[in-house]
PAKENU-344285 format. One record per residue: residue in three letters; x, y, z of N, C-alpha, C in turn. Coordinates in steps of 0.05 Angstrom, whole numbers, plus 5000, padded with zeros to 4 digits. Layout:
<nodes>
<node><zaro>ALA</zaro><n_X>X</n_X><n_Y>Y</n_Y><n_Z>Z</n_Z><ca_X>X</ca_X><ca_Y>Y</ca_Y><ca_Z>Z</ca_Z><c_X>X</c_X><c_Y>Y</c_Y><c_Z>Z</c_Z></node>
...
</nodes>
This chain:
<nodes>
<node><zaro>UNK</zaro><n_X>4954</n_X><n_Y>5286</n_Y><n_Z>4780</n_Z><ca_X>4938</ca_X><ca_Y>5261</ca_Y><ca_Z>4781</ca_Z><c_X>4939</c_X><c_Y>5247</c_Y><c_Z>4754</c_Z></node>
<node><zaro>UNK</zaro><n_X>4924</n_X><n_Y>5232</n_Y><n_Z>4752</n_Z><ca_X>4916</ca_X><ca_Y>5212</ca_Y><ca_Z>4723</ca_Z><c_X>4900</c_X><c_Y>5213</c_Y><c_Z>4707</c_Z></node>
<node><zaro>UNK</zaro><n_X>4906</n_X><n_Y>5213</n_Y><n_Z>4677</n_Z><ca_X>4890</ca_X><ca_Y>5218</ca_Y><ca_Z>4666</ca_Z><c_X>4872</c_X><c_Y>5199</c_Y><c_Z>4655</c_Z></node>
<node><zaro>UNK</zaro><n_X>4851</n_X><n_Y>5195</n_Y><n_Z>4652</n_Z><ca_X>4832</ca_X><ca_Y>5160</ca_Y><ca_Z>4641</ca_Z><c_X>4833</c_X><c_Y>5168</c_Y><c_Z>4614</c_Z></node>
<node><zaro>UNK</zaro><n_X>4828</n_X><n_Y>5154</n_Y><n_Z>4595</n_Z><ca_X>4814</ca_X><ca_Y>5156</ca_Y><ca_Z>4568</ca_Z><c_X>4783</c_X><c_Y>5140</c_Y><c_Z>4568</c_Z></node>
<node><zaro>UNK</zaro><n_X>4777</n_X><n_Y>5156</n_Y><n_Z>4553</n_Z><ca_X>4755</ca_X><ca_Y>5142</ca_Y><ca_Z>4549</ca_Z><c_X>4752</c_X><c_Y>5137</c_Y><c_Z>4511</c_Z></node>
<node><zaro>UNK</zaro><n_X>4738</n_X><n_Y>5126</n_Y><n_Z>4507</n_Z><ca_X>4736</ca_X><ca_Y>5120</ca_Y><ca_Z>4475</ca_Z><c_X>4704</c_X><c_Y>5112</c_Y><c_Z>4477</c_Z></node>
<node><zaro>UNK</zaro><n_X>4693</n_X><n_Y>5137</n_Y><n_Z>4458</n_Z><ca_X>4669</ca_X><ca_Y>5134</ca_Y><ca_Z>4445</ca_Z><c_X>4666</c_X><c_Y>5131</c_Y><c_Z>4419</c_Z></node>
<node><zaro>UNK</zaro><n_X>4666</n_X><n_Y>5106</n_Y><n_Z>4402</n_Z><ca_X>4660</ca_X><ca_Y>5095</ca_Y><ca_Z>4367</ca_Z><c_X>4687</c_X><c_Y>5111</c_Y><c_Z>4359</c_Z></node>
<node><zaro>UNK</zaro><n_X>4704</n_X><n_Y>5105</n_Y><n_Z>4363</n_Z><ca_X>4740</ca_X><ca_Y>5127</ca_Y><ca_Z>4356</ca_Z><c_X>4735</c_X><c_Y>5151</c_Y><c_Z>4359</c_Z></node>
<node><zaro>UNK</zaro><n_X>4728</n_X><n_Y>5156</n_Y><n_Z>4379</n_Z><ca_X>4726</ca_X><ca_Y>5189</ca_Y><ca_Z>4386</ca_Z><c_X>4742</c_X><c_Y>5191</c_Y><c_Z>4416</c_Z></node>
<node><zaro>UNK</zaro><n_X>4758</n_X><n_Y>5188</n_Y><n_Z>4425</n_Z><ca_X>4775</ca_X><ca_Y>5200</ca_Y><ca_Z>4451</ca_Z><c_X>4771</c_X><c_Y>5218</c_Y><c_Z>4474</c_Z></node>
<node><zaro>UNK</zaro><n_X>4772</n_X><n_Y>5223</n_Y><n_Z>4479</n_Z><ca_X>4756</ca_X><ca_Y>5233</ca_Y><ca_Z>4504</ca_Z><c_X>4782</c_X><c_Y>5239</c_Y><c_Z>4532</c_Z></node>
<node><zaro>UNK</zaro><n_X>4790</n_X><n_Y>5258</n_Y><n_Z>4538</n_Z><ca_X>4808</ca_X><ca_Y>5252</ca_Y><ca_Z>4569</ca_Z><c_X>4795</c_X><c_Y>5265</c_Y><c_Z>4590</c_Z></node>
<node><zaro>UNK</zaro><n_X>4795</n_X><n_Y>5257</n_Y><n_Z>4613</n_Z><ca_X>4785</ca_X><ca_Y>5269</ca_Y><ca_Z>4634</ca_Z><c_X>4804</c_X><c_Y>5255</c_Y><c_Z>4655</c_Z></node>
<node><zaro>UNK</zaro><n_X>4809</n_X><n_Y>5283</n_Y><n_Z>4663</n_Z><ca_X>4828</ca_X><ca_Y>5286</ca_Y><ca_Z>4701</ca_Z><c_X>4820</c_X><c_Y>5276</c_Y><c_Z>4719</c_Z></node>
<node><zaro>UNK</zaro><n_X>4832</n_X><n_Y>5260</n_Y><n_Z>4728</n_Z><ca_X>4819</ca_X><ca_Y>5262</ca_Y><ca_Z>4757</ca_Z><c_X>4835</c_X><c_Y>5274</c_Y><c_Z>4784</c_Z></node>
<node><zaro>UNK</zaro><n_X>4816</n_X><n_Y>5291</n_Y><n_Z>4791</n_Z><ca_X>4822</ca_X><ca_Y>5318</ca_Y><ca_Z>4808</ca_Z><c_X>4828</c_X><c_Y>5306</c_Y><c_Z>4835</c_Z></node>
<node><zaro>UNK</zaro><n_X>4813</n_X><n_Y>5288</n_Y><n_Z>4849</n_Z><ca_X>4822</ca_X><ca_Y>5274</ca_Y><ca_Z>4872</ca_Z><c_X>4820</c_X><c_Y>5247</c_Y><c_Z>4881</c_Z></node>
<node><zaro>UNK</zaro><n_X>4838</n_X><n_Y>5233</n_Y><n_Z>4897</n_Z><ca_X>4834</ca_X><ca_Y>5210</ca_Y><ca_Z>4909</ca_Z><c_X>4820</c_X><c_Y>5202</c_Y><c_Z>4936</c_Z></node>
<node><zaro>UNK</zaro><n_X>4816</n_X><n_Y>5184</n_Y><n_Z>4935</n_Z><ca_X>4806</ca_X><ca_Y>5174</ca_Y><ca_Z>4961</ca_Z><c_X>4830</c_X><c_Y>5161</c_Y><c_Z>4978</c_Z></node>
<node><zaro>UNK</zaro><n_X>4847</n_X><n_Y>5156</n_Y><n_Z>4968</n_Z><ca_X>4873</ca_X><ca_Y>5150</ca_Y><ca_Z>4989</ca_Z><c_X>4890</c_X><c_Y>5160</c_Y><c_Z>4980</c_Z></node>
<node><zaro>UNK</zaro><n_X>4920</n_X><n_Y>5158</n_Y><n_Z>5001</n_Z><ca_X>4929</ca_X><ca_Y>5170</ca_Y><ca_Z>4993</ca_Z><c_X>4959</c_X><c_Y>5145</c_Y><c_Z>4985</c_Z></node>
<node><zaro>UNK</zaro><n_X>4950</n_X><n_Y>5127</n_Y><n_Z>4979</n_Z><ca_X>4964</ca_X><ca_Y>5091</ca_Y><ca_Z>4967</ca_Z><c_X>4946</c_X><c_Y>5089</c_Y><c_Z>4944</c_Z></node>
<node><zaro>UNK</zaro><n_X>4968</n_X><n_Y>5070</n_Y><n_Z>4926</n_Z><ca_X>4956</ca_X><ca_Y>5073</ca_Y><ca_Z>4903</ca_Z><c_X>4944</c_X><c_Y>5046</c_Y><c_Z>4905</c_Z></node>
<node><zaro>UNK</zaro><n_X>4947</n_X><n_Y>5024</n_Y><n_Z>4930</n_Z><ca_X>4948</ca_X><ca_Y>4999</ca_Y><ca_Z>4937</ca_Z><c_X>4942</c_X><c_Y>4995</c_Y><c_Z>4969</c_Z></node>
<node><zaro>UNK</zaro><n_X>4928</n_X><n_Y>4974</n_Y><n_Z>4974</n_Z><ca_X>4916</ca_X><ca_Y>4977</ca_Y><ca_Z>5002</ca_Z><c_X>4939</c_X><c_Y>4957</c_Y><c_Z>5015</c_Z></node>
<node><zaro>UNK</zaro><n_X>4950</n_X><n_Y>4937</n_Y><n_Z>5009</n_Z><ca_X>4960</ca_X><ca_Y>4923</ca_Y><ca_Z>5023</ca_Z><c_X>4993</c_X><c_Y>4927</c_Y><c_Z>5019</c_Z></node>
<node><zaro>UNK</zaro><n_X>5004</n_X><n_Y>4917</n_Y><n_Z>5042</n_Z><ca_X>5037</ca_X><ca_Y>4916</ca_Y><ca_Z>5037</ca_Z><c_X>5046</c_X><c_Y>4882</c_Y><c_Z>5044</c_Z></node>
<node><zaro>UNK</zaro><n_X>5070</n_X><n_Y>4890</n_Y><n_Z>5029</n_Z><ca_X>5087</ca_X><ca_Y>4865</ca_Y><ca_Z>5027</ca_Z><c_X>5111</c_X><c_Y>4853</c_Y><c_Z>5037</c_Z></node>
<node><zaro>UNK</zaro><n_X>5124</n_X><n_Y>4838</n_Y><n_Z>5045</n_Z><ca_X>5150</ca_X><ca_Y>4841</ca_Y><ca_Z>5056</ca_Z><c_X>5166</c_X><c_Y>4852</c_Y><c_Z>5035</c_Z></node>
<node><zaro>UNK</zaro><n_X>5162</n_X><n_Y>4850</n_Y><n_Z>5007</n_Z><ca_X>5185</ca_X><ca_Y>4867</ca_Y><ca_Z>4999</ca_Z><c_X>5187</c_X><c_Y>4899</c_Y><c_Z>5003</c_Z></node>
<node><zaro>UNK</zaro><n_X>5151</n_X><n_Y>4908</n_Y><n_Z>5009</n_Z><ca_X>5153</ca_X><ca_Y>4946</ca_Y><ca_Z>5019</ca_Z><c_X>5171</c_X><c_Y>4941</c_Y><c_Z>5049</c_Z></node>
<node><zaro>UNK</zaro><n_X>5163</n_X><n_Y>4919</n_Y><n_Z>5061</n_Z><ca_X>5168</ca_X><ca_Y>4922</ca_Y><ca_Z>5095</ca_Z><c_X>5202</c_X><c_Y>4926</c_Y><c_Z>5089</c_Z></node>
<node><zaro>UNK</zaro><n_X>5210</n_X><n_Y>4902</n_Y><n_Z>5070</n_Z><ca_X>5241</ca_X><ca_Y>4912</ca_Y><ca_Z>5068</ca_Z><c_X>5256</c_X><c_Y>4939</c_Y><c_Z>5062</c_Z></node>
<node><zaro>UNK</zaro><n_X>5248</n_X><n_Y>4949</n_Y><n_Z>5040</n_Z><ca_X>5250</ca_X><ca_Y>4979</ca_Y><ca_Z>5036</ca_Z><c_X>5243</c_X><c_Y>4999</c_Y><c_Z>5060</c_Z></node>
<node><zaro>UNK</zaro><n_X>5222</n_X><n_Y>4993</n_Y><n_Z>5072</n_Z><ca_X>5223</ca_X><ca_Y>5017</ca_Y><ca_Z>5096</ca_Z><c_X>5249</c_X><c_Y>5014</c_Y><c_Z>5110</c_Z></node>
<node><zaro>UNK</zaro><n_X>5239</n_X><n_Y>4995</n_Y><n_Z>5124</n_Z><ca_X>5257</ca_X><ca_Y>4983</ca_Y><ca_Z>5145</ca_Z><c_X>5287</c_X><c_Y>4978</c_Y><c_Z>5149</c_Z></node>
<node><zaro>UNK</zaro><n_X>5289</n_X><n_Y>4968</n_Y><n_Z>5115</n_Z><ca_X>5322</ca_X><ca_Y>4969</ca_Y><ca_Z>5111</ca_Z><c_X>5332</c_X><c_Y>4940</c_Y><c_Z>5120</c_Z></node>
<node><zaro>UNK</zaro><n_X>5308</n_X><n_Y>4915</n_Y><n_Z>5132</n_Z><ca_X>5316</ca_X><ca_Y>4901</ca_Y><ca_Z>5136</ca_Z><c_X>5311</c_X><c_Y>4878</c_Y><c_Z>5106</c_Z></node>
<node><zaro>UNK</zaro><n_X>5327</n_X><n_Y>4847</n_Y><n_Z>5121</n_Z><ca_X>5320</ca_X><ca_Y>4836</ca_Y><ca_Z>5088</ca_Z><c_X>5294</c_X><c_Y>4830</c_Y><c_Z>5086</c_Z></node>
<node><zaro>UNK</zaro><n_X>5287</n_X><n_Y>4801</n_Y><n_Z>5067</n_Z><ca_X>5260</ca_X><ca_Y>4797</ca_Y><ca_Z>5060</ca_Z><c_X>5252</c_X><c_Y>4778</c_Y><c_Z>5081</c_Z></node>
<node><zaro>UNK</zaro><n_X>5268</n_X><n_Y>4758</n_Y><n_Z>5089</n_Z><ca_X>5257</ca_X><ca_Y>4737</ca_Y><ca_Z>5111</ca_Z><c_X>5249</c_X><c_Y>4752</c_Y><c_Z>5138</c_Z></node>
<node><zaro>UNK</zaro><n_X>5266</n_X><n_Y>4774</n_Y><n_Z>5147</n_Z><ca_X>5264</ca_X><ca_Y>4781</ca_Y><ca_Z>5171</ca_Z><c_X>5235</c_X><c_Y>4798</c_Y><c_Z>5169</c_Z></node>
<node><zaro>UNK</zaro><n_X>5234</n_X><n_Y>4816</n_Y><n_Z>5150</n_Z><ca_X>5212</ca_X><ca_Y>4832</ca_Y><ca_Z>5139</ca_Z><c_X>5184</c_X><c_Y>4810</c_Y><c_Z>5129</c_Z></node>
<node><zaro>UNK</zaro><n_X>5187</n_X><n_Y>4791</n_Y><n_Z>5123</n_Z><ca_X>5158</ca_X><ca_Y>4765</ca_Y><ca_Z>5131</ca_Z><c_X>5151</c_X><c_Y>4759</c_Y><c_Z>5153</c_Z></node>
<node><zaro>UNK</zaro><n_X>5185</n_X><n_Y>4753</n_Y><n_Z>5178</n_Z><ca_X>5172</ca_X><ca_Y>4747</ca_Y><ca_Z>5199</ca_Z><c_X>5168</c_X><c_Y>4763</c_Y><c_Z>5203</c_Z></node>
<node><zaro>UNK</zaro><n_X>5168</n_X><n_Y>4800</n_Y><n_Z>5207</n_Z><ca_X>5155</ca_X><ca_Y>4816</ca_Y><ca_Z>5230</ca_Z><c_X>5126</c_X><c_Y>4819</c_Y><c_Z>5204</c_Z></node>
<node><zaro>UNK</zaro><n_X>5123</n_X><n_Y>4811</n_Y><n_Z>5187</n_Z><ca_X>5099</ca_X><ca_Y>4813</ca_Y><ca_Z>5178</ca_Z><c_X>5079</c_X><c_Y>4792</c_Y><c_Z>5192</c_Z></node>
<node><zaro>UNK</zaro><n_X>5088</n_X><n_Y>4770</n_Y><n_Z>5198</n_Z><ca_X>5071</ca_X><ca_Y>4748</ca_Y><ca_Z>5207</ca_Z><c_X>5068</c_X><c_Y>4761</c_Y><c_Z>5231</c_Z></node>
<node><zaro>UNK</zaro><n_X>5084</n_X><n_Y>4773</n_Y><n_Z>5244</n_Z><ca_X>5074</ca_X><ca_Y>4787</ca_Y><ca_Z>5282</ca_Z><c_X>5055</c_X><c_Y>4799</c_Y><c_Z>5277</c_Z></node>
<node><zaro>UNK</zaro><n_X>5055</n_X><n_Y>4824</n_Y><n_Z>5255</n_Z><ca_X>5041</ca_X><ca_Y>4838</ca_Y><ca_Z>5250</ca_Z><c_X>5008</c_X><c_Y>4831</c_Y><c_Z>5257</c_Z></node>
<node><zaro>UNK</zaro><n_X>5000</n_X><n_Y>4810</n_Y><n_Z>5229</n_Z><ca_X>4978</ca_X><ca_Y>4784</ca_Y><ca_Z>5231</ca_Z><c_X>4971</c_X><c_Y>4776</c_Y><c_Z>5254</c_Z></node>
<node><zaro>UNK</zaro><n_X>4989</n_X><n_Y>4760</n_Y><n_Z>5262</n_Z><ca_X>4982</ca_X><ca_Y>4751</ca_Y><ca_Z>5291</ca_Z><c_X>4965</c_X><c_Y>4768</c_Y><c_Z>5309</c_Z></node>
<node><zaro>UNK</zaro><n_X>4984</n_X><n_Y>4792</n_Y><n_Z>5315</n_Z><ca_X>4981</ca_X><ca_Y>4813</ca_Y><ca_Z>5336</ca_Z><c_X>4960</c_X><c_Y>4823</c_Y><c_Z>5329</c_Z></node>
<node><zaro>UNK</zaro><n_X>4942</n_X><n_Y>4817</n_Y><n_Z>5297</n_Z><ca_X>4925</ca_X><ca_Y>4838</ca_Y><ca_Z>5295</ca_Z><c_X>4899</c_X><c_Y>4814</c_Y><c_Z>5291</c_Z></node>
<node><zaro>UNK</zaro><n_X>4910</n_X><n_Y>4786</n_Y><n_Z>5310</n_Z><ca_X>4891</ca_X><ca_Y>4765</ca_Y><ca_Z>5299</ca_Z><c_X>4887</c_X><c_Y>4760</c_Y><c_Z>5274</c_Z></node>
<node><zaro>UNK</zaro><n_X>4887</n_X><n_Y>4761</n_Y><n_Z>5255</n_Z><ca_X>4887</ca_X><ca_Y>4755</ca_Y><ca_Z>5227</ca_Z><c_X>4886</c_X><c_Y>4725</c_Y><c_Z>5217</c_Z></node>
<node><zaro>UNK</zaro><n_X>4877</n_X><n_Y>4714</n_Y><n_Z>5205</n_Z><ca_X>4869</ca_X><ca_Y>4685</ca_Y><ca_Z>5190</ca_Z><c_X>4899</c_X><c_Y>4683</c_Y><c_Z>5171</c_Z></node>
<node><zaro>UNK</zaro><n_X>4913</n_X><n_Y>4662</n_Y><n_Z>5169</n_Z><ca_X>4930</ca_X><ca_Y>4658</ca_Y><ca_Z>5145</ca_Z><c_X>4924</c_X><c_Y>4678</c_Y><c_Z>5110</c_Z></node>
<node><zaro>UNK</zaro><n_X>4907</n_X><n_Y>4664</n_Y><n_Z>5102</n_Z><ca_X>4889</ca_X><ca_Y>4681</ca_Y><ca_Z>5079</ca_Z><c_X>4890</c_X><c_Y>4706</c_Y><c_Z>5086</c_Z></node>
<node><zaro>UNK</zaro><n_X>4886</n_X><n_Y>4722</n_Y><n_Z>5108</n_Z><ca_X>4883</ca_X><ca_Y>4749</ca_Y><ca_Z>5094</ca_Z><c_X>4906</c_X><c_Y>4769</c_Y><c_Z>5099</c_Z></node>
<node><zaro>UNK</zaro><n_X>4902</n_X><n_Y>4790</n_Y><n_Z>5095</n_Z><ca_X>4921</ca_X><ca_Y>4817</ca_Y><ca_Z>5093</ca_Z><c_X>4927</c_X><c_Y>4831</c_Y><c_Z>5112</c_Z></node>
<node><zaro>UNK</zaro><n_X>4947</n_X><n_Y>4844</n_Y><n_Z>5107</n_Z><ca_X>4954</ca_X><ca_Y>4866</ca_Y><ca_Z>5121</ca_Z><c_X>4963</c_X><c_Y>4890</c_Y><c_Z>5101</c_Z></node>
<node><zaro>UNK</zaro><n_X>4942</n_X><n_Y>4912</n_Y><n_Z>5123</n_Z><ca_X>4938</ca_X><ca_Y>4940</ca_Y><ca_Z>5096</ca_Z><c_X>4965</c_X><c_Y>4958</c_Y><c_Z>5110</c_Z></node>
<node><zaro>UNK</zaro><n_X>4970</n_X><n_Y>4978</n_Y><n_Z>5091</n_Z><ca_X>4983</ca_X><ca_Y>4992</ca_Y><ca_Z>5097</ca_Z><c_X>4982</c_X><c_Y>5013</c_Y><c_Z>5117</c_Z></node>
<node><zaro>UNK</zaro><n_X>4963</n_X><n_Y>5011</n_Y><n_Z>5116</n_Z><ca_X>4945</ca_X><ca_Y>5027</ca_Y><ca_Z>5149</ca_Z><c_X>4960</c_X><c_Y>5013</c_Y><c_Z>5173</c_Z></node>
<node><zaro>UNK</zaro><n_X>4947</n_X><n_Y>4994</n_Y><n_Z>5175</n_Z><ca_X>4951</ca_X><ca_Y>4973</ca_Y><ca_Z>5196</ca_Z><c_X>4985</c_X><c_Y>4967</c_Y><c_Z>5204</c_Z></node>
<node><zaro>UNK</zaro><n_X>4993</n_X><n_Y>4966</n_Y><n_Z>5179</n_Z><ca_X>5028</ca_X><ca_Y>4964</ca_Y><ca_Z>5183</ca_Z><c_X>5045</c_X><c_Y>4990</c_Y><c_Z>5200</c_Z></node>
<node><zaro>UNK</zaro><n_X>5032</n_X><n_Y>5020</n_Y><n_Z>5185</n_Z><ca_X>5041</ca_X><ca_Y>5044</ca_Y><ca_Z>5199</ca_Z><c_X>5022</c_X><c_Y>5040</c_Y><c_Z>5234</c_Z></node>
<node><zaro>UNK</zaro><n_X>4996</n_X><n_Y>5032</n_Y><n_Z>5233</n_Z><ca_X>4990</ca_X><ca_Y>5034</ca_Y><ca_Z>5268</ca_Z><c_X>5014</c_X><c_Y>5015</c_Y><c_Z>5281</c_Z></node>
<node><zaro>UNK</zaro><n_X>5022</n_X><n_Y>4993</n_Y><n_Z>5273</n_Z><ca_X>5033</ca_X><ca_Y>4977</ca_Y><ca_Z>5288</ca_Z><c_X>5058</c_X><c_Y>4985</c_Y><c_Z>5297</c_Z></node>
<node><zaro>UNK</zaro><n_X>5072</n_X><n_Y>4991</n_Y><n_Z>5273</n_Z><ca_X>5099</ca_X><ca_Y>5007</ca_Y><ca_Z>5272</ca_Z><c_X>5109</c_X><c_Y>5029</c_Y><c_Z>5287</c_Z></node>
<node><zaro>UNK</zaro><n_X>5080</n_X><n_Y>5045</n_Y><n_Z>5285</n_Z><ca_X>5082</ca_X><ca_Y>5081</ca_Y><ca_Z>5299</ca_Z><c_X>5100</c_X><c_Y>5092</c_Y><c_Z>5279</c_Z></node>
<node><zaro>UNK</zaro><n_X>5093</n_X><n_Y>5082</n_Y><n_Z>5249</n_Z><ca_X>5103</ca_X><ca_Y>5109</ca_Y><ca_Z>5224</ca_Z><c_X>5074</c_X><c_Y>5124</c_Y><c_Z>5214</c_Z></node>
<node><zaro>UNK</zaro><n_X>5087</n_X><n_Y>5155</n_Y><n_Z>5211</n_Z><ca_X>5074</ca_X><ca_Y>5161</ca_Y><ca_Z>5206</ca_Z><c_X>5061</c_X><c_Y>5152</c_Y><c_Z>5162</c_Z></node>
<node><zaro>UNK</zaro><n_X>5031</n_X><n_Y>5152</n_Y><n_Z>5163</n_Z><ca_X>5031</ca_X><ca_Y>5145</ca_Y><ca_Z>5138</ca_Z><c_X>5038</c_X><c_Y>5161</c_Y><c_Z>5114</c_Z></node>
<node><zaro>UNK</zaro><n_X>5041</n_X><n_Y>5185</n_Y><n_Z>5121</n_Z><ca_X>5053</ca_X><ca_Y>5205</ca_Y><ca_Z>5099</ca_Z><c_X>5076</c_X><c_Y>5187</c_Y><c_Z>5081</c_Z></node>
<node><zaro>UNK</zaro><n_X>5101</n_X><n_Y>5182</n_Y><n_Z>5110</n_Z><ca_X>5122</ca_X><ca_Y>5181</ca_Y><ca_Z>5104</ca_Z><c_X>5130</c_X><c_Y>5145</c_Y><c_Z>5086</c_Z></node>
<node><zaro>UNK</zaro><n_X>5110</n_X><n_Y>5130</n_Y><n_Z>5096</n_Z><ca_X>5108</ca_X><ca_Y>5106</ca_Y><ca_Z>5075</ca_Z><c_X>5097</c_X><c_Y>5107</c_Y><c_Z>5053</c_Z></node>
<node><zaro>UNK</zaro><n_X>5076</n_X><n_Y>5128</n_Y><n_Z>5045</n_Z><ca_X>5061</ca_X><ca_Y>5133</ca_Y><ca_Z>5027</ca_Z><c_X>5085</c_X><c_Y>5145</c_Y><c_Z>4999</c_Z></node>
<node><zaro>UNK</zaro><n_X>5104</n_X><n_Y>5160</n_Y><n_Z>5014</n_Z><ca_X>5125</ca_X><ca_Y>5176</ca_Y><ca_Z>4992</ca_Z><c_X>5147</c_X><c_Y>5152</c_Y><c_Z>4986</c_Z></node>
<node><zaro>UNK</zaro><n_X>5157</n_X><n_Y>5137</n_Y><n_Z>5010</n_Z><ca_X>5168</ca_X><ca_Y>5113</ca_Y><ca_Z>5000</ca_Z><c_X>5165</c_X><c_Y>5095</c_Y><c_Z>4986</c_Z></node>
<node><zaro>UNK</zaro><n_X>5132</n_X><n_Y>5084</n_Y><n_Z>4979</n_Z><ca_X>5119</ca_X><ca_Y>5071</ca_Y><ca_Z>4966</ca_Z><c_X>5120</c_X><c_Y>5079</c_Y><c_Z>4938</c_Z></node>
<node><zaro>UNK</zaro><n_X>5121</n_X><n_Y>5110</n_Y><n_Z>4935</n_Z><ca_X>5106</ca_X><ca_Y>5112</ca_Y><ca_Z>4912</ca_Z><c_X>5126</c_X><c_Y>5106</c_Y><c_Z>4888</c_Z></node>
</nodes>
């Protein structure tokens, strides 16, 4: 895992952190992750991003998480999570 610093008046400080709450270091994806999974390019990887939206009703403005991309897909999230990282 990661280590933080902390700084007290120039005194240093590290502490671990032992666990996460996800398992992404980032909630949302992008057509450039969609391209890397997928293997397809970046335009084709926007439009199936925009289906994505659509299909999930979504407003222009907002996102699509990485969650949401593996339900739609049927990947498992492990396996985007290792690709991502």
């Amino acid at each position: 895992m990661d280590n933080v610093w902390i700084v007290y008046d120039n005194c240093i400080s590290s502490i671990k952190i032992v666990g996460s709450m996800s398992k992404f270091s980032r909630l949302v994806i992008y057509p450039k992750d969609i391209a890397a999974i997928t293997g397809k390019n970046y335009r084709s990887s926007w439009i199936l991003l925009t289906k994505i939206k659509s299909h999930l009703n979504k407003e222009h403005h907002q996102v699509v998480t990485i969650q949401e991309f593996c339900e739609y897909m049927g990947i498992g999230e492990e396996i985007v999570a290792k690709l991502l990282a």
